[in-house]
Legacy VTK file of the C-alpha trace (Angstrom):
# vtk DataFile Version 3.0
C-alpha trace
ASCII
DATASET POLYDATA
POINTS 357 float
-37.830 35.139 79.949
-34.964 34.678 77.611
-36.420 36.278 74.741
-37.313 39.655 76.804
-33.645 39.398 78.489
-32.390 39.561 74.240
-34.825 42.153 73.463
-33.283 44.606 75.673
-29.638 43.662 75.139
-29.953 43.198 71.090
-32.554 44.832 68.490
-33.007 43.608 64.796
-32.801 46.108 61.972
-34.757 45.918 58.906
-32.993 42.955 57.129
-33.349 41.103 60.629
-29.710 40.960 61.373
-29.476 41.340 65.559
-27.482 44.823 67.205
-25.726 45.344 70.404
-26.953 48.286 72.087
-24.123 47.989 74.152
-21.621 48.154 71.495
-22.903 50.901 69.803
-19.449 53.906 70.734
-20.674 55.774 74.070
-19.727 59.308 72.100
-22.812 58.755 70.210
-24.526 58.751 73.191
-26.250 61.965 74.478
-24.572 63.277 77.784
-27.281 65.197 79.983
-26.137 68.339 81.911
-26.976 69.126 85.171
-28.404 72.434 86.743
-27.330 74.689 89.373
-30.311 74.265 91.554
-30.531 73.742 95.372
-29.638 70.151 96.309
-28.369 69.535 92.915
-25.403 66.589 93.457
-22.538 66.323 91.215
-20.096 63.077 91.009
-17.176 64.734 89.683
-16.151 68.942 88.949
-15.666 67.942 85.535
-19.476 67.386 85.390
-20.128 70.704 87.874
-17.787 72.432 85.305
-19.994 72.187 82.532
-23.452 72.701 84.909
-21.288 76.024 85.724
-20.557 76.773 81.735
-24.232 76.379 80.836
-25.406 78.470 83.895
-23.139 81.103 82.253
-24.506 81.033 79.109
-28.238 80.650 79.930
-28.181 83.908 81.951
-25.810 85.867 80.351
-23.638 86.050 83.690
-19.613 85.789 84.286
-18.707 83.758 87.582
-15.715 83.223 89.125
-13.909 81.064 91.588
-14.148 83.474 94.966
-12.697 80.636 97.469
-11.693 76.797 96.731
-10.313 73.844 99.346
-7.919 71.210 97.546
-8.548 67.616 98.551
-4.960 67.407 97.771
-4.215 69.629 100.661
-2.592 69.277 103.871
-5.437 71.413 105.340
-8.189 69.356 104.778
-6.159 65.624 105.615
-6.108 67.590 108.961
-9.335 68.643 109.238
-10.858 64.894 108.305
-7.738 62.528 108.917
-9.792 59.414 109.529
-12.569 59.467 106.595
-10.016 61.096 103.755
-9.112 57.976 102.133
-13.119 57.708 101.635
-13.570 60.820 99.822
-14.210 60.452 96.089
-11.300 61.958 94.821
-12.643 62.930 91.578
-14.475 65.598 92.857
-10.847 67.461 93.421
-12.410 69.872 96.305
-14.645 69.559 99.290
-16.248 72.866 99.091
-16.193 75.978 96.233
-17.941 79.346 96.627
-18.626 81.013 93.225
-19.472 84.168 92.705
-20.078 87.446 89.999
-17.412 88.989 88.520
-18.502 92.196 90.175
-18.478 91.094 93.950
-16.453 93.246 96.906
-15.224 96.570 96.179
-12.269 98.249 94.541
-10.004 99.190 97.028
-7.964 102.240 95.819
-5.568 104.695 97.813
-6.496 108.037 97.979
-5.476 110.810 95.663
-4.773 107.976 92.564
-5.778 107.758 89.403
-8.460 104.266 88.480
-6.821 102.224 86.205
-8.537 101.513 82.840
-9.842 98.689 83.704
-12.593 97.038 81.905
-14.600 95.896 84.818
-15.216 97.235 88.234
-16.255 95.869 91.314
-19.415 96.909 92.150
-20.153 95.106 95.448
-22.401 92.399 93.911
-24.342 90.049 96.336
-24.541 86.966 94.385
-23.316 83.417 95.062
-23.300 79.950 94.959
-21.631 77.297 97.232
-21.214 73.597 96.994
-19.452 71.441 99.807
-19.329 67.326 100.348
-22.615 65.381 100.558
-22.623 63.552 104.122
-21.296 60.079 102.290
-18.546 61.572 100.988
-18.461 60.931 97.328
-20.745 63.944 95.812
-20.585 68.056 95.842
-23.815 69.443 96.459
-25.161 72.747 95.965
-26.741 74.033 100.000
-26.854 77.379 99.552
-27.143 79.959 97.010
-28.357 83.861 96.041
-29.201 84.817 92.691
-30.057 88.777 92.693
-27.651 90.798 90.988
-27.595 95.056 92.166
-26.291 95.715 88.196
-27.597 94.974 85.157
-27.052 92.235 82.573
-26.423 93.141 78.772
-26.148 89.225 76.638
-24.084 91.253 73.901
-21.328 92.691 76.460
-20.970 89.774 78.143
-18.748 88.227 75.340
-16.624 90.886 75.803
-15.844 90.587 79.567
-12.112 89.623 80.553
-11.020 85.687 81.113
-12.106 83.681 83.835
-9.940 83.241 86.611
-7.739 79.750 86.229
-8.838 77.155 88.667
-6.075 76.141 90.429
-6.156 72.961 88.742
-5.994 74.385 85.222
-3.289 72.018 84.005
-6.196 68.674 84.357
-7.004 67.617 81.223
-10.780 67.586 80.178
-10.498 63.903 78.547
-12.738 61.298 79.206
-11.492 57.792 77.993
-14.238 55.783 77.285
-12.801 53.151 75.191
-9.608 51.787 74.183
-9.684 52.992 71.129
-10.433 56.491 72.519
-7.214 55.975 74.313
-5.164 55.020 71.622
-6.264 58.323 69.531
-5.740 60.550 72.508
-2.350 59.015 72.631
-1.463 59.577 68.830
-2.559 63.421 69.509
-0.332 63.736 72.043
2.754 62.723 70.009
1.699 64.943 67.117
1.362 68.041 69.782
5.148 66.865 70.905
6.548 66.341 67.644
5.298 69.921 66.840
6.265 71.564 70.306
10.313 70.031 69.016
10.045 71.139 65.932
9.523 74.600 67.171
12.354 74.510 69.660
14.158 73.450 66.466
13.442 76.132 64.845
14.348 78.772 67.787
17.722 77.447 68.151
18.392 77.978 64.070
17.669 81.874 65.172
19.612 82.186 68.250
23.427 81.648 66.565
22.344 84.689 64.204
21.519 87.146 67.570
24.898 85.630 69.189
27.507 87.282 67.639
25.788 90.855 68.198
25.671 89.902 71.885
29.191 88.301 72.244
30.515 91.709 70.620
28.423 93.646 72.533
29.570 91.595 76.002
33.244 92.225 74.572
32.870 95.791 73.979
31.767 96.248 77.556
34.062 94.369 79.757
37.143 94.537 77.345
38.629 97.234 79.232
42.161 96.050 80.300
45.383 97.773 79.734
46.956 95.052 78.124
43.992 95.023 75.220
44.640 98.726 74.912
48.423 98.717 74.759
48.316 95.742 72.027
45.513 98.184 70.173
48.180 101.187 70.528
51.040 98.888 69.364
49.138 98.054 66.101
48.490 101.570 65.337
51.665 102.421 65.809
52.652 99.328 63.370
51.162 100.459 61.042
51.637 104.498 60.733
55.559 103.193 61.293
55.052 101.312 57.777
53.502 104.400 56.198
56.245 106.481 57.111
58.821 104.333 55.973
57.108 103.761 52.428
56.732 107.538 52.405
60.444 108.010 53.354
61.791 106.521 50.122
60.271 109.589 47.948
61.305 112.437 50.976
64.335 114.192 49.886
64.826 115.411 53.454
67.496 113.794 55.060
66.693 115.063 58.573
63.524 112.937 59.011
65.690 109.660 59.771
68.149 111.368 61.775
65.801 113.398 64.203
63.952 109.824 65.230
67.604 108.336 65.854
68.686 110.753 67.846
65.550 110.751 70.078
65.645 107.597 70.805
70.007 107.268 72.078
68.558 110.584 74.300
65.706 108.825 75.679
67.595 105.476 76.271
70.471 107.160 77.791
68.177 109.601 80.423
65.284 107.497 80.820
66.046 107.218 84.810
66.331 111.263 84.594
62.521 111.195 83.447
60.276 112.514 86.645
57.703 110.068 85.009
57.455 107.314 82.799
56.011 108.913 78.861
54.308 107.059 75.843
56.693 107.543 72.705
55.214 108.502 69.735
56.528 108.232 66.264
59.706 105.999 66.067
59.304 104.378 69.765
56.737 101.374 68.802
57.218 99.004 71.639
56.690 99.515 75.342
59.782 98.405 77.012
59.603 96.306 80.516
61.924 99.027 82.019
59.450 101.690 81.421
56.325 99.280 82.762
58.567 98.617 86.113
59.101 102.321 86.300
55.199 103.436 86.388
54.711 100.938 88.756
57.241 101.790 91.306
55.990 105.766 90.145
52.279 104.202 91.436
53.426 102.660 94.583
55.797 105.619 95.620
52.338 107.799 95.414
50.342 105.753 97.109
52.403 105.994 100.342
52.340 109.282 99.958
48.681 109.348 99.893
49.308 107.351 102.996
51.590 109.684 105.025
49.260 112.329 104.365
46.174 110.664 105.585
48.632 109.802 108.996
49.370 113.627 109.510
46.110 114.308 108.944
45.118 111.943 111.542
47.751 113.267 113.808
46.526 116.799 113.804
43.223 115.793 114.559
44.549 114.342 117.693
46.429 117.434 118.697
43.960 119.392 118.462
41.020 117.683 120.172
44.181 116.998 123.168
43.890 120.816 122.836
40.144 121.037 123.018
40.165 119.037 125.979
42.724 121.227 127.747
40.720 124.233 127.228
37.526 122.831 129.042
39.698 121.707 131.549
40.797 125.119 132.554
37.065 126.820 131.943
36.012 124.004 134.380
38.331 124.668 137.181
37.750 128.767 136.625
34.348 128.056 137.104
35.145 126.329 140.368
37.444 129.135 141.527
35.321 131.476 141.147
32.213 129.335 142.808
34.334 128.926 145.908
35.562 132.503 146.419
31.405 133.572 145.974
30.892 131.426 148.514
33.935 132.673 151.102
32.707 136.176 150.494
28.953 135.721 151.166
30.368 134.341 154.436
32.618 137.163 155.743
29.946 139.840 155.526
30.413 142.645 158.229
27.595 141.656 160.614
28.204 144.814 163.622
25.622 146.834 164.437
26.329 150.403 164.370
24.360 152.984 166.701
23.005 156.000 165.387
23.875 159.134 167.258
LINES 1 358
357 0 1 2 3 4 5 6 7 8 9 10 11 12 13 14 15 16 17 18 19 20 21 22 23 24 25 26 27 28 29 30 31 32 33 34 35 36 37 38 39 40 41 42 43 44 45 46 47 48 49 50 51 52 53 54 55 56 57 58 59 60 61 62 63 64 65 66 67 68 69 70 71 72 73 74 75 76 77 78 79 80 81 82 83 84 85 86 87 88 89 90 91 92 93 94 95 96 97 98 99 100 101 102 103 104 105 106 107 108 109 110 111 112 113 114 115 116 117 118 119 120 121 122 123 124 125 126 127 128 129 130 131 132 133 134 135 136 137 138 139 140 141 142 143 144 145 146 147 148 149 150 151 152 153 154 155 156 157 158 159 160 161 162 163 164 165 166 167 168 169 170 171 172 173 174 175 176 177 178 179 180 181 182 183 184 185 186 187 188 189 190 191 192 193 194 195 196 197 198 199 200 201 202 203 204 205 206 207 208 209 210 211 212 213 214 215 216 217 218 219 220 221 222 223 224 225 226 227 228 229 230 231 232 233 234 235 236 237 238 239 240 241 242 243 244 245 246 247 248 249 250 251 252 253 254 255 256 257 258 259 260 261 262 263 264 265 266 267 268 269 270 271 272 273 274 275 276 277 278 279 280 281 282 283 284 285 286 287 288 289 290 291 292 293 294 295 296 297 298 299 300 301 302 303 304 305 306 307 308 309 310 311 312 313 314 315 316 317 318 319 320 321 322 323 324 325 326 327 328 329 330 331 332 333 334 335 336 337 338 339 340 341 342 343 344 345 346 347 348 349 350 351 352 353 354 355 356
């Protein structure tokens, strides 16, 4: 008995050293696929994922995901409250209905143009749909229809636009059979990290060069105050001032320094004569407070008069709806005047009887 129970466990090789069949790395090992058939059972969508894949590829047909129930949902711990903690939770739903690519119809409003799309729906009949075996722990496939109304082309089908995502597209497909298995997956991971930095790295060394262009962009739009504008004026006005004066040197004209002197005593001594506040060019550089105070007060002053405006305005309105209402007044009590005397004369009416002779 102990030699058959070593047999099965260990084999010799040609030098008669002794293997472990059970050491030997499971990835070596041959994984058999299942088939979408009626009853077919499947102990986790990982391996009804690949039955689905090959069921693709054997008959040249495109399936998608047509309506899905989470195990993970608050829907279905309502539906089975007392046997959810039994369900194998590997299996990630408790029922899926696949179907072709081509199934319902394209709804479309009237009078629009079809999109270019590169598939249509052409009202296609087929489907298959697993839901929980009775124990809980396996999907099974009850009920299914194979019959396409279209045809099937294996070179177009290549060509055909992406699945749709299962809503569980962020799992993983690993399957950790050792330690070692583990470790590698781990290692991977880093190296996919590592990389994923070292791009972001590389974005930020890009950015600084775009940010200028936007800062003086930003700038250009919301640097709109007065005080940016007068110190822009000011510098102008610096710097033609400068010109002038280098310029002045080779001028024989002595009138040129005289005129701007003379402006300036006029302006100083009738600036409270001026009916508004003016921007001096040529010799006046600087805009004194004075002059800043005086717009202001200028801008206040016309706003109340906007304001007295808008009042009589008002006002007149008044007067002459007051007036309106007096006129219907009158019509009305014309119209009762003239009611009452219809009435008083439709009631004095010579009534006597006069005899022919």
């Amino acid at each position: 008995m102990s030699g058959s129970k070593t047999s099965k466990s260990q084999e010799t090789d040609k030098k008669g050293d002794k293997i472990d069949i059970d050491r030997i790395e499971p990835a070596l090992r041959i994984e058999i696929i299942k088939r979408i058939e009626l009853n077919a059972e499947f102990d986790s969508f990982l391996e009804l994922r690949d039955a689905i894949d090959r069921y693709q590829k054997e008959n040249s047909v495109q399936l998608i995901v047509k309506d899905s129930k989470l195990l993970k949902a608050e829907s279905t711990r309502k539906i089975m409250p007392k046997v959810y903690h039994l369900v194998n939770q590997s299996l990630m739903y408790h029922s899926i209905i696949y179907c072709c690519k081509c199934h319902g119809e394209l709804k479309q409003k009237p009078n629009t143009r079809i999109k270019n799309a590169g598939q249509k729906r052409l009202n296609c009949p087929m489907y298959i749909r697993f839901k929980l075996t009775p124990d809980l722990q396996k999907l099974t496939l009850f009920d299914m229809y194979e019959t396409h109304n279209h045809s099937k082309d294996t070179n177009t089908i290549q060509m055909t636009p992406r699945q749709q995502v299962y809503k569980i597209s962020k799992m993983k497909r690993k399957r950790t059979t050792n330690d070692n298995d583990g470790n590698n997956d781990r290692e991977d991971e880093k190296q996919r990290e590592n990389t994923v930095s070292q791009e972001d790295e590389t974005k930020k060394e890009v950015l600084p060069e775009k940010l200028p262009r936007r800062s003086a962009r930003m700038k250009a739009r919301f640097d709109n105050d007065d005080l940016i504008k007068e110190e822009e004026y000011i510098s102008d006005c610096k710097v033609t001032f400068e010109k002038e004066l280098q310029h002045s040197h080779l001028s024989d004209s002595p009138l040129d320094s005289e005129t701007s002197d003379s402006d300036e005593e006029e302006i100083r001594k009738h600036r409270q004569l001026l009916p508004f506040p003016i921007r001096l060019i040529g010799s006046a550089i600087k805009s004194s407070p004075e002059l800043l105070m005086s717009t202001k007060q200028l801008i206040e002053i016309q706003k109340s008069n906007l304001l007295l405006e808008k009042q009589k305005l008002i006002l007149e309105t008044k007067h002459l709806e007051l007036a309106n209402a007096k006129l219907e007044l009158e019509v009305r009590i014309l119209r009762k005047n003239l009611a009452v005397e219809l009435a008083s004369s439709s009631n004095t009416r010579d009534r006597t009887i006069y005899l022919q002779s």
